[in-house]
Every structure is written in C-alpha cells, then in structure tokens.
C-alpha positions, 0 to 999 in steps of 0.5 A: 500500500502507499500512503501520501503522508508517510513511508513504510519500510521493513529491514531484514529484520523485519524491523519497520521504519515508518517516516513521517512526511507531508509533502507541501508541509514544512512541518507535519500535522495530523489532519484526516488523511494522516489520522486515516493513513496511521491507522491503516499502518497500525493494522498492517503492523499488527497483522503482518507476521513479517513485522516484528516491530515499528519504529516511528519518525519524521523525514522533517526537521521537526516531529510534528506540531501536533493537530490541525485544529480546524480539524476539530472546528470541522466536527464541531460544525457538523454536530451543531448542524446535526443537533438541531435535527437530533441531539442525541445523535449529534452527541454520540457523533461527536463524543466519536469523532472526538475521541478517534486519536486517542483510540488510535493510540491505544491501539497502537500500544496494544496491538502486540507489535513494540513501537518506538517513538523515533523523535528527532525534533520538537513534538507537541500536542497530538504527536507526543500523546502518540510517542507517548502511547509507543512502548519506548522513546528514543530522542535526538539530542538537539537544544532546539527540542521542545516536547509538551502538550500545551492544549490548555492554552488554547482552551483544550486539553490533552484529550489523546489520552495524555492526561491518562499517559503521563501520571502514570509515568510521573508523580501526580504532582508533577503530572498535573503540573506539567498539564495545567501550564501547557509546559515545553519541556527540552529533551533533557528535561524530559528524560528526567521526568522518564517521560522519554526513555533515552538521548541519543546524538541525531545520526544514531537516532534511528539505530538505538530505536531499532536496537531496543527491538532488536534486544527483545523489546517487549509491546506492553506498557507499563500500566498494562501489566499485572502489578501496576502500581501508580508513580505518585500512588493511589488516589485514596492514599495518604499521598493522595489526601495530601496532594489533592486538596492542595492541587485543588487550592491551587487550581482555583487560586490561579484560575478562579475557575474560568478555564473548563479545559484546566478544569477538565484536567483535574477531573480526568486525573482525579477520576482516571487514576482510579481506573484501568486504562481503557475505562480512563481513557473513556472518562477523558473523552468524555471530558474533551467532548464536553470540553469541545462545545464550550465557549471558551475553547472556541474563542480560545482556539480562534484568537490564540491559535487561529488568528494569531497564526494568522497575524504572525503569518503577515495577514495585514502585510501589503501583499504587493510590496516585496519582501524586506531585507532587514540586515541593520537596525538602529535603535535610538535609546539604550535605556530599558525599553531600547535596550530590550529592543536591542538585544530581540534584535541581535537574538534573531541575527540582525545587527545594531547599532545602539545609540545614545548621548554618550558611549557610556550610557549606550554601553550600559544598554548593551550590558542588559543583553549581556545579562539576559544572555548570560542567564540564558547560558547558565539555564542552558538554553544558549551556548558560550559561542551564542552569547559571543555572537549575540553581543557582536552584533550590537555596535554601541555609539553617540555618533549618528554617523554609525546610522548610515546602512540601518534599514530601519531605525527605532527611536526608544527615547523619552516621551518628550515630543522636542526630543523626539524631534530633535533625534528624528531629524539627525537620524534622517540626514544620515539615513538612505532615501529608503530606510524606514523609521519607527518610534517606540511610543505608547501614548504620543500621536504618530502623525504629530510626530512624523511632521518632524520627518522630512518622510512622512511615508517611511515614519511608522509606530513601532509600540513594543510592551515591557519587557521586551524579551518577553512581552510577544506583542507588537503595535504597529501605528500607522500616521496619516501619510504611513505608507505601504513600504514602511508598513510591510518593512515594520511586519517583516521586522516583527516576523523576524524578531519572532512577535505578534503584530497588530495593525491600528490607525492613529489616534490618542492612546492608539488601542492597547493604551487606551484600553488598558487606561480604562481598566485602570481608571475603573480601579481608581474609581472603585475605590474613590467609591470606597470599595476596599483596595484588597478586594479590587485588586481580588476582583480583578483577578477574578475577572481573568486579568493578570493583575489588579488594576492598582497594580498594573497602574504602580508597572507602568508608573502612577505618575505617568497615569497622572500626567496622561490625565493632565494631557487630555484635560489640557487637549480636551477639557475638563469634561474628558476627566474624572474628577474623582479620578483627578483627584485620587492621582494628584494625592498620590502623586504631586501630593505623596510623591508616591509613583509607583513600583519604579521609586518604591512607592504607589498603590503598594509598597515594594520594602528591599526585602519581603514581598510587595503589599498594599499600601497601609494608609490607602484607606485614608486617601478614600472619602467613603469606606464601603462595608465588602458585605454590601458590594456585588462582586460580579458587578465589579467584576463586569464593570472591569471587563465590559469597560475594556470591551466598550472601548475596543468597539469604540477603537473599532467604531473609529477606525483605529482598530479595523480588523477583529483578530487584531482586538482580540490578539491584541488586547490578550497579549498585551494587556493580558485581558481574560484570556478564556474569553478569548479577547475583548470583542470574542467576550462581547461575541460570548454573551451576546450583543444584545445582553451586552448592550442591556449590561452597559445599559446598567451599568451606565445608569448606576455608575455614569454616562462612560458605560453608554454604549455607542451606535455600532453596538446599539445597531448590531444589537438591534440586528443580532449581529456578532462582531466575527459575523460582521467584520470577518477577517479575511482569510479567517480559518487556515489549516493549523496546527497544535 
C-alpha cells in the first residue's frame, strides 16, 4: 500500500521504519488523511507476521506540531448542524469523532507489535500523546527540542489520552503540573521526568530505536501489566489526601475557575487514576467532548491559535510590496525599553547599532543583553559561542554617523515630543532615501510626530510592551501619510524578531493604551467609591486579568497615569476627566510623591526585602469606606471587563482598530485581558450583543454616562449581529496546527 503522508519500510529484520512526511508541509500535522493513513499502518503492523516491530519518525526537521485544529472546528460544525435535527445523535457523533486519536493510540500500544517513538525534533500536542502511547522513546539530542502538550492554552486539553499517559509515568504532582501550564519541556528535561526513555546524538537516532527491538523489546506498557502500581500512588492514599486538596487550592487560586479545559484536567486525573486504562481513557473523552462545545475553547482556539497564526503569518502585510531585507537596525535609546529592543534584535541575527548621548550610557544598554544572555547560558538554553555572537552584533555609539546602512531605525527615547524631534531629524540626514523609521511610543500621536520627518511615508509606530524579551506583542501605528513600504518593512521586522503584530490607525492612546487606561481608571474609581483596595485588586483577578488594576497602574508608573490625565484635560477639557479620578492621582502623586513600583512607592509598597503589599494608609486617601458585605462582586467584576470591551468597539467604531483578530490578539497579549474569553470583542461575541448592550445599559445608569454604549453596538444589537459575523477577517480559518 502507499500512503501520501508517510513511508513504510521493513529491514531484514523485519524491523519497520515508518517516516513521517507531508509533502507541501514544512512541518507535519495530523489532519484526516494522516489520522486515516496511521491507522491503516497500525493494522498492517499488527497483522503482518513479517513485522516484528515499528519504529516511528519524521523525514522533517521537526516531529510534528501536533493537530490541525480546524480539524476539530470541522466536527464541531457538523454536530451543531446535526443537533438541531437530533441531539442525541449529534452527541454520540461527536463524543466519536472526538475521541478517534486517542483510540488510535491505544491501539497502537496494544496491538502486540513494540513501537518506538523515533523523535528527532520538537513534538507537541497530538504527536507526543502518540510517542507517548509507543512502548519506548528514543530522542535526538538537539537544544532546539521542545516536547509538551500545551492544549490548555488554547482552551483544550490533552484529550489523546495524555492526561491518562503521563501520571502514570510521573508523580501526580508533577503530572498535573506539567498539564495545567501547557509546559515545553527540552529533551533533557524530559528524560528526567522518564517521560522519554533515552538521548541519543541525531545520526544514531534511528539505530538505538531499532536496537531496543532488536534486544527483545517487549509491546506492553507499563500500566498494562499485572502489578501496576501508580508513580505518585493511589488516589485514596495518604499521598493522595495530601496532594489533592492542595492541587485543588491551587487550581482555583490561579484560575478562579474560568478555564473548563484546566478544569477538565483535574477531573480526568482525579477520576482516571482510579481506573484501568481503557475505562480512563473513556472518562477523558468524555471530558474533551464536553470540553469541545464550550465557549471558551472556541474563542480560545480562534484568537490564540487561529488568528494569531494568522497575524504572525503577515495577514495585514501589503501583499504587493516585496519582501524586506532587514540586515541593520538602529535603535535610538539604550535605556530599558531600547535596550530590550536591542538585544530581540541581535537574538534573531540582525545587527545594531545602539545609540545614545554618550558611549557610556549606550554601553550600559548593551550590558542588559549581556545579562539576559548570560542567564540564558547558565539555564542552558544558549551556548558560550551564542552569547559571543549575540553581543557582536550590537555596535554601541553617540555618533549618528554609525546610522548610515540601518534599514530601519527605532527611536526608544523619552516621551518628550522636542526630543523626539530633535533625534528624528539627525537620524534622517544620515539615513538612505529608503530606510524606514519607527518610534517606540505608547501614548504620543504618530502623525504629530512624523511632521518632524522630512518622510512622512517611511515614519511608522513601532509600540513594543515591557519587557521586551518577553512581552510577544507588537503595535504597529500607522500616521496619516504611513505608507505601504514602511508598513510591510515594520511586519517583516516583527516576523523576524519572532512577535505578534497588530495593525491600528492613529489616534490618542492608539488601542492597547487606551484600553488598558480604562481598566485602570475603573480601579481608581472603585475605590474613590470606597470599595476596599484588597478586594479590587481580588476582583480583578477574578475577572481573568493578570493583575489588579492598582497594580498594573504602580508597572507602568502612577505618575505617568497622572500626567496622561493632565494631557487630555489640557487637549480636551475638563469634561474628558474624572474628577474623582483627578483627584485620587494628584494625592498620590504631586501630593505623596508616591509613583509607583519604579521609586518604591504607589498603590503598594515594594520594602528591599519581603514581598510587595498594599499600601497601609490607602484607606485614608478614600472619602467613603464601603462595608465588602454590601458590594456585588460580579458587578465589579463586569464593570472591569465590559469597560475594556466598550472601548475596543469604540477603537473599532473609529477606525483605529479595523480588523477583529487584531482586538482580540491584541488586547490578550498585551494587556493580558481574560484570556478564556478569548479577547475583548470574542467576550462581547460570548454573551451576546444584545445582553451586552442591556449590561452597559446598567451599568451606565448606576455608575455614569462612560458605560453608554455607542451606535455600532446599539445597531448590531438591534440586528443580532456578532462582531466575527460582521467584520470577518479575511482569510479567517487556515489549516493549523497544535
């Protein structure tokens, strides 16, 4: 038999070699022909007495990144149009095709024949659930190597049978905390979970495989086998009393229960563990087609994994603009922010020249990539030789000259609009005619800016998040008279630095600033209202957002806050301020010189040594204290979420936003909005227009006229449109993989 995604090929020992690879593919995914394809190769290794063994591999640089998720939408779109018909039938449909990788799997390890996973590159998702249903695993060693299944971060979770597979390789704590945080875990790392059995150098990858096989390789797995005792011991164990409530305390304290996937997980290992393997593996299919029909998981699924694909791919690149080639990049301020940019830059081969008033400061910009790489050497994700080469590549100076040759220039000095000016216009007399310039501000409008540009059309919003290593997205801004070049040369730089960009239109706070403002203004005036700082801060977190609104507001400075607050009443008036907000910033800013994390003093105290906490004498800055009885948490926790969504449809309403993705992208990787809603406009999506109409409604009348909802909302309400049925996103559901 042939097959168009895999080669099968028997030694004279009768050892198969099966490799993995999709043409016109650059990586291997499951789709339905592979799912199709391996299980026939199953059956023809179980059934073929000339086979004594199957040895598993991919003929790519990778493994495989898993399963193509619209795989999945697929079944979910046919059991919704058959559950209109027939709900009965339509669950037991999907509960089957949901559940088909995992009885492959199981299969495979039962079928009396040894596999061995053969992986020579990263595996995730589906395809380690697979090396982990074979009965031994050979890796190659390759510092490039990532293993994991980080389903739940898509709103899934493992349903192929890892939640069964891996406690019964490794201690329930362990287990569960390796599938909770979706983590990557390098081939080493690995190994000393024991969820892969040996590291071999890539050339005697598939040797040491058919070697194991070769020396009497038995075809049962572990819990198979009579006298089957658990890693991390029974369920009803006192092991078992010690850890659970425990995991359990944990679970609900770093997700408040918002994640059915995270949730799920619990369920699976808790209730499997107490069952033979067959029986478990039944549960966890239970749990991943309740899982599928969720809400979360579609929204998920759509802006994480979908959409952000899509956004990484260039879906708003200029397709008719060649690609660039970025060789050099300037970067213009080596303080914090253009520091991190520096070292991005340098970490994904490109070289820079990092500038600043003097060689002294600029030196202590590159002293930061020095640092990051240092500690990257010493957890062993980088060698002595990458850090050598990284450093080479950034050329520190106070000489503008040294710009001649950049491609594009990055401007990372201080929100000051003569400095910007000022370093723009002898950035300009150096560069070449076609070099693009980008700044790096979060508030300062880009067409304001570009008039100091004798090219307007090459002058473009860079917006990196801090801090810049970690942070994964990028705000790209366009001016009034941005042009295409400078946009697709913007992208292109983003695509190589490895971030996710969004695409906005000029305006004050562009979009992730001014939403993210909001969220902090309902914090202040919570508790200019009198509701305890403690409990606003719990709230937030509750609501899904990593921190609490006072917090977030001590990261990016207390002070900046207020001065952004002076700047819009001087441009706007004093009608586009809050008073009571006004208030609250000038005490603890011109007042109390409390500025937040960076002096040590804000909304919490941050003491040398010990932990941050809320500031004791917060109290005293509040008019009215509430008693926490009387307040409704769940209105808290909506006036924090549909305050953001409101003012991402006004983004969208004014043109600033004009693709969906880029919302709900966006808004999760930059401010870190609740993320199982899937983005500021997917939660408006979830509810509903209408009821999100009626909420702003009431919250508008109880808690002021900035909850109003505005005529886009009021019309799609009145239709019963949805933002992804209104404005879909061109291109929207491309084949991926997870």
């Amino acid at each position: 038999m042939t097959y168009k995604n895999f080669t099968l090929e028997t030694d004279a020992d009768g050892i198969a070699l099966i490799t993995w690879d999709m043409p016109d593919k650059s990586m291997n995914v499951f789709d339905a022909s592979v799912m199709e394809e391996i299980g026939a190769i199953i059956e023809t290794v179980a059934s073929d007495e000339a086979i004594k063994g199957a040895v598993i591999t991919s003929g790519k640089a990778t493994f495989s990144g898993g399963a193509d998720l619209t795989m999945l939408q697929g079944v979910l779109g046919e059991f919704h149009e058959l559950r209109a018909a027939d709900e009965t039938a339509a669950m037991q449909r999907l509960f089957d095709e949901s559940r088909r990788m995992s009885q492959l799997w199981r299969r495979l390890e039962t079928c009396g024949k040894p596999w061995v996973a053969a992986i020579n590159g990263t595996a995730m998702g589906g395809a380690f659930e697979l090396a982990l249903s074979c009965h031994h695993r050979v890796a190659a060693k390759n510092d490039k190597t990532r293993l994991g299944l980080p389903e739940v971060k898509v709103g899934l979770f493992p349903g192929a049978g890892g939640t069964q597979r891996v406690p019964r390789l490794v201690p329930t704590a362990d287990a569960l905390q390796f599938l909770l945080q979706g983590r990557q875990l390098r081939v080493a790392q690995a190994k000393g979970m024991r969820l892969i059995d040996a590291v071999v150098e890539p050339e005697d990858l598939i040797e040491t495989a058919k070697t194991w096989i070769r020396d009497g390789g038995k075809p049962v797995q572990p819990w198979d086998k009579d006298g089957f005792r658990l890693p991390g011991g029974k369920v009803y164990s006192p092991a078992g009393f010690q850890m659970y409530p425990a995991a359990n305390a944990i679970y609900r304290r770093e997700t408040y229960d918002n994640y059915p996937a995270a949730r799920a997980i619990m369920s699976c290992v808790y209730e499997g563990l107490q069952l033979p393997m067959d029986q478990a593996l039944t549960v966890e299919s239970r749990y991943f087609a309740h899982v599928l029909q969720t809400k979360e998981a579609a929204s998920m699924i759509r802006s994480l994994f979908v959409s952000m694909q899509e956004l990484n791919k260039g879906a708003r690149r200029p397709a008719d603009v060649p690609a660039s080639k970025i060789a050099k990049v300037g970067v213009l301020g080596a303080g914090f922010m253009g520091a991190g940019v520096a070292y991005v830059t340098a970490k994904a081969g490109i070289d820079v020249v990092l500038l600043d008033r003097d060689l002294e400061a600029a030196e202590r910009g590159k002293a930061y990539s020095d640092t990051l790489v240092s500690k990257a050497v010493g957890r062993g994700r980088a060698t002595a030789e990458d850090k050598e080469a990284l450093l080479a590549r950034i050329h520190t100076t106070a000489d503008y000259a040294d710009l001649d040759g950049c491609d594009l220039v990055i401007e990372a000095v201080f929100e000051d609009k003569a400095i910007k000016a000022d370093v723009t216009q002898k950035t300009e007399a150096v560069l070449n005619k076609d070099a693009v310039f980008g700044t790096n501000t979060s508030t300062l409008p880009i067409t304001d800016l570009a008039k100091a540009s004798r090219r307007a059309a090459n002058f473009i919003g860079i917006h990196f998040f801090s801090p810049v290593d970690k942070m994964m997205l990028v705000e790209i801004i366009m001016g009034k008279k941005t042009g295409d070049k400078a946009l697709a040369m913007a992208l292109d730089y983003c695509r190589a630095i490895r971030k996710t960009p969004i695409v906005v239109n000029d305006s004050r706070g562009f979009y992730t600033s001014r939403v993210v403002g909001t969220y902090i203004r309902e914090g202040h005036l919570m508790l200019a209202e009198g509701v305890p700082a403690a409990m606003i801060e719990t709230v937030g977190r509750m609501a899904g957002m990593p921190v609490g609104p006072l917090a977030l507001n001590d990261e990016v400075a207390v002070d900046l806050a207020w001065k952004i607050l002076q700047a819009t009443k001087k441009d706007l008036g004093e009608k586009a301020v809050d008073p009571a907000q006004e208030t609250l910033l000038e005490e603890m800013v011109v007042k109390r010189g409390r500025l937040g994390r960076k002096n040590g003093m804000g909304f919490y105290d941050y003491p040398d040594k010990g932990k941050k906490h809320l500031w004791p004498d917060l109290a005293d800055l509040q008019p009215v204290h509430l008693d926490p009885d009387t307040i409704d948490v769940e209105v808290l926790k909506q006036r924090l979420l549909a305050m953001q969504a409101l003012e991402t449809v006004r983004c969208f309403a004014e043109g600033v936003l004009t693709d969906v993705r880029e919302a709900d992208v966006g808004s999760i990787l930059g401010f870190g909005f609740a993320p199982f809603s899937g983005g500021t406009l997917s939660y408006i999506d979830q509810m509903g227009t209408r009821a999100f109409v009626d909420l702003c409604n009431r919250l508008a009348r109880k808690h002021g006229p900035r909850f109003r909802p505005n005529k886009l909302l009021k019309e799609m309400a009145a239709a019963g449109e949805t933002f992804y049925g209104r404005f879909p996103p061109a291109g929207h559901g491309q084949q991926q993989a997870a």
